[in-house]
C-alpha positions in Angstrom: -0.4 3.7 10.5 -0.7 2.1 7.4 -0.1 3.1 4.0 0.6 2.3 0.2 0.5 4.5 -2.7 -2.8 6.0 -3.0 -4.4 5.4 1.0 -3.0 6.0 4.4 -4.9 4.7 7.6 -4.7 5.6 10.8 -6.5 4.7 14.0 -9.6 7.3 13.2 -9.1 8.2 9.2 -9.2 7.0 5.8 -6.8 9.0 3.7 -7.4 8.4 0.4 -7.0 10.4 -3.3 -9.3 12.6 -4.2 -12.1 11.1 -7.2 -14.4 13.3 -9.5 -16.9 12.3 -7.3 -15.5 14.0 -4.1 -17.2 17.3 -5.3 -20.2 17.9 -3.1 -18.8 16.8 -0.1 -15.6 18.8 -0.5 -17.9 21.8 -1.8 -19.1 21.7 1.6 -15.9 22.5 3.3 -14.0 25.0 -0.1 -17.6 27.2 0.5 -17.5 27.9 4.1 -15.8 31.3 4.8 -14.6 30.2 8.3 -13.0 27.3 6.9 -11.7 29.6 4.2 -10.2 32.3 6.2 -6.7 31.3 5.9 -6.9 29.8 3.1 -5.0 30.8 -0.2 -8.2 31.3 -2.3 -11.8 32.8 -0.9 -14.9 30.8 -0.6 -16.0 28.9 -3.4 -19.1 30.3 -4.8 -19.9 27.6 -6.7 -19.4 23.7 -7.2 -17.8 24.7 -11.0 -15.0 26.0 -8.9 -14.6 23.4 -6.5 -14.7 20.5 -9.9 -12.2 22.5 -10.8 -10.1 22.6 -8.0 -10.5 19.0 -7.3 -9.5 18.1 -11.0 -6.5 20.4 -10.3 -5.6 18.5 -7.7 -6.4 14.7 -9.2 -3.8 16.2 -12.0 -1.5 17.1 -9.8 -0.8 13.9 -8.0 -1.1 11.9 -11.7 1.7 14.0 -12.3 4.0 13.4 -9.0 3.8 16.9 -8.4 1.9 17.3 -5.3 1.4 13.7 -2.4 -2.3 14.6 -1.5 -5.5 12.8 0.2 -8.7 13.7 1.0 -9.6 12.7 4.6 -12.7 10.6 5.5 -14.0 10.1 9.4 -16.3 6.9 9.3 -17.1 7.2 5.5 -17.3 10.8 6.0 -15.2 13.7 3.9 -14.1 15.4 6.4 -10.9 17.3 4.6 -7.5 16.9 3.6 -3.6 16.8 3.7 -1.0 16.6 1.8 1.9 18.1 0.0 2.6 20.3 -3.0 5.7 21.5 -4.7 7.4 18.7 -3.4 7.6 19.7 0.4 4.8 22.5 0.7 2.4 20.9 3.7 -1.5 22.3 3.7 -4.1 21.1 5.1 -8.1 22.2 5.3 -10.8 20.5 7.8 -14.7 21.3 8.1 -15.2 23.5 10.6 -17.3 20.7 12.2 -13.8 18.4 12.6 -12.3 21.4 14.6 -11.3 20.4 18.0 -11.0 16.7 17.7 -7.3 16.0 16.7 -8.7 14.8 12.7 -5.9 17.4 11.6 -2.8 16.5 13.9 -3.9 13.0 13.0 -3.9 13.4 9.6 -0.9 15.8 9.0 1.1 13.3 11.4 0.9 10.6 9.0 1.5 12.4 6.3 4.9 13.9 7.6 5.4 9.9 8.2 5.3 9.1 4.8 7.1 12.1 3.3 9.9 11.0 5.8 9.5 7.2 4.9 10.1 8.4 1.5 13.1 9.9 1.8 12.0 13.3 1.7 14.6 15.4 4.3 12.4 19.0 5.1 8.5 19.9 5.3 7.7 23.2 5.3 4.9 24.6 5.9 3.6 28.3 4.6 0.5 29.2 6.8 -1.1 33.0 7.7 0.3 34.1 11.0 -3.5 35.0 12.4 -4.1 31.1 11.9 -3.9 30.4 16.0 -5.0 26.8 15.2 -2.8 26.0 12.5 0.3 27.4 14.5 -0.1 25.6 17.5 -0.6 22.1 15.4 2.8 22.9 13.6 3.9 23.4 17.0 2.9 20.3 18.5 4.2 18.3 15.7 7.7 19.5 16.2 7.9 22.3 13.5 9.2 25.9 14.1 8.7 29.5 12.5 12.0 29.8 10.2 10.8 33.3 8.6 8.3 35.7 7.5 7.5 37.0 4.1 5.3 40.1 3.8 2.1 40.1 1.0 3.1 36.8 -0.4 0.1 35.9 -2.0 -3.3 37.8 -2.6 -6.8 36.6 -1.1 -9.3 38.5 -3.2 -8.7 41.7 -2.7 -6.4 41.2 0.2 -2.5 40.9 0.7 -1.5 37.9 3.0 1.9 37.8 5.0 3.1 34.1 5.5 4.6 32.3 8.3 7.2 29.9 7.0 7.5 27.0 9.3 10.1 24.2 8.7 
């Protein structure tokens, strides 16, 4: 792996940070309801609310408050990784991706870098019917510390989280 400020390369991905331009692609993936499932927000209906999200984002890192990069497969957007609030992981692949190790990959070089950094803890807050995203935390070393009951509302739905350290 590779990395500087603002890109991180491994042996299949480009991680980069996200540009105004990033929209349509990323739409792609923010307006799929599987991808969405777990996700903290529902489907994007719109690209007005995926510009906004990705300008939320592009803020974000400007302001060293979230370490986040858009993931590209062979000049493809393909999703992302990162870190929020310091030490928060998330993560969110097309559904196409699924099944190909893009998010291990990604999220593994991420938790490099964090570490590299002198960061001491990841955690991780995912939805405990996320199978997928439960056995990658798994693989890459990380256990369920605790479990917090309607954390955050989904539409019209409460969501209990798994915290993972």
């Amino acid at each position: 792996m590779q990395a500087n400020t603002d890109t991180i390369t491994t042996a299949r991905l480009n991680l980069r940070r996200f540009r105004a331009e990033d929209v349509a692609a990323f739409h792609l993936i923010l307006s799929d309801p599987q991808v969405m499932r777990y996700w903290s927000t529902p489907p994007h209906r719109n690209v007005g609310e995926t510009e906004a999200w990705i300008a939320k984002t592009i803020a974000a890192v400007a302001a060293g408050e979230a370490d986040d990069f858009i993931a590209e497969h062979q000049g493809r957007v393909i999703g992302k990784a990162g870190l929020w609030c310091g030490n928060e992981l998330g993560m969110i692949f097309a559904s196409s991706c699924w099944g190909h190790g893009f998010a291990s990959e990604a999220v593994a070089a991420i938790i490099a870098r964090a570490f590299a950094q002198g960061r001491t803890a990841i955690m991780a807050d995912v939805d405990p019917r996320n199978e997928k995203s439960l056995r990658l935390l798994t693989r890459l070393g990380f256990s369920e510390t605790r479990r917090a009951q309607r954390t955050l509302k989904v539409g019209k739905a409460w969501v209990t989280a798994s915290i993972w350290n």
